[in-house]
C-alpha positions in Angstrom: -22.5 158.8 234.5 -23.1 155.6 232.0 -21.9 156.1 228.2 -23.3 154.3 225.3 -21.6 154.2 222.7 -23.5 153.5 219.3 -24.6 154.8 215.8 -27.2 157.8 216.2 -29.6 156.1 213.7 -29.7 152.3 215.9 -33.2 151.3 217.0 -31.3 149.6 219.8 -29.1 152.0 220.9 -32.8 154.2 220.9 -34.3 151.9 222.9 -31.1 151.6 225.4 -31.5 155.1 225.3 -35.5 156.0 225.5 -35.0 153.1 228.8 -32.1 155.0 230.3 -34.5 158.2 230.3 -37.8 156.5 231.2 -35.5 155.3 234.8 -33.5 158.4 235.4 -29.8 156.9 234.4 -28.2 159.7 233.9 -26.4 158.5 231.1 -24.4 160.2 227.6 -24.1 159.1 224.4 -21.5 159.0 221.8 -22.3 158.1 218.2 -18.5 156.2 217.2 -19.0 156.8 213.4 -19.2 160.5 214.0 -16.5 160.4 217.0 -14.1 157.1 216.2 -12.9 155.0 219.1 -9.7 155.2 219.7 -7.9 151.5 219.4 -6.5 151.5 223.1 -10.5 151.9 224.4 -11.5 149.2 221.7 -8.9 146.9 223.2 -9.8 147.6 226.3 -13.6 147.1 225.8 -12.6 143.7 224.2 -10.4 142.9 226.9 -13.3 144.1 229.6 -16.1 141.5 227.5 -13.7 138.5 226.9 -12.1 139.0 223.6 -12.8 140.4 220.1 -15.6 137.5 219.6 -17.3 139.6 222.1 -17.1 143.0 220.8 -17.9 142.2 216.9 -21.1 141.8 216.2 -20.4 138.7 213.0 -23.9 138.1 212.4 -24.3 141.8 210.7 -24.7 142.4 206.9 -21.5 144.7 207.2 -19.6 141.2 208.6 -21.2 139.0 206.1 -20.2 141.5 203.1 -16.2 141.5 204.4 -14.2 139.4 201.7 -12.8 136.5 203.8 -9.2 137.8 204.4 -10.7 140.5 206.7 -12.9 138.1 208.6 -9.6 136.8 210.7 -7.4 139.6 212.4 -4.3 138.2 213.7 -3.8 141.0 216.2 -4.8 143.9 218.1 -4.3 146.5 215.5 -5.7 144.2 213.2 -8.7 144.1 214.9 -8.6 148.1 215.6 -8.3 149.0 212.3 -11.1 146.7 210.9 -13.7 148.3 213.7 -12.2 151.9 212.6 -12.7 150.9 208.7 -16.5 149.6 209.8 -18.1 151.1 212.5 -21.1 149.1 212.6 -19.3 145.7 213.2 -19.0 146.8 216.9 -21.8 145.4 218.7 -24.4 148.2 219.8 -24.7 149.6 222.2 -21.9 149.2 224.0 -22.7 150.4 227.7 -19.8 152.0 229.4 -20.1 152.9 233.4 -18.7 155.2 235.9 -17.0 152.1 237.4 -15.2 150.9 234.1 -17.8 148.2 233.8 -18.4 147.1 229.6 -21.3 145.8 228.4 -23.1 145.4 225.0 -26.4 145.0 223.5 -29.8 146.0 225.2 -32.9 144.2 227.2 -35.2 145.5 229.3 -34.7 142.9 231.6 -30.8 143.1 231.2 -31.0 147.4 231.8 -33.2 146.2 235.1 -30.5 143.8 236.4 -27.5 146.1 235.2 -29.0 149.1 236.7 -30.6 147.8 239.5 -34.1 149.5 238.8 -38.0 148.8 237.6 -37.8 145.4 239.7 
């Protein structure tokens, strides 16, 4: 079964969500402000997309409002323990499959391609 993980109040995470239903994905959902990520999953999703460029989303208000020390983790705790402290920096949704594939963000088209469906 596909996961997203998300905030329960994201219009794109309801979208991601509203277009998992409308093509029968059976799919869960898991809002990570109310059920926190642990850090070895949030290393492994960055690992999975590429890095920790990939996972934050640095174009957010939350990013923008970090004083500037914060804005450069040296490490992978550093890094966990920022996305623990703000929730919403993690890029949403993040898309989690059966087969360990990571993801993040939504399209329509990008669902269609991912899940192989409404072509």
């Amino acid at each position: 079964m596909t996961t997203l993980y998300g905030l329960d109040k994201c219009d794109t995470c309801r979208k991601a969500r509203n277009w998992l239903t409308r093509f029968e994905v059976p799919h869960g959902f898991v809002d990570y402000r109310a059920h926190p990520v642990p850090p070895a999953t949030l290393k492994a999703w960055a690992a999975s997309l590429g890095g920790w460029e990939k996972l934050v989303n640095k174009a957010s208000t939350t990013w923008r409002q970090l004083p500037e020390g914060r804005k450069s983790p040296g490490s992978d705790p550093e890094w966990t323990l920022l996305l623990r402290e703000h929730p919403a920096l993690v890029k949403r949704p993040v898309v989690v499959t059966d087969d360990g594939q990571v993801s993040v963000g939504f399209s329509d088209s990008g669902f269609k391609q991912r899940f192989g469906v409404g072509k």
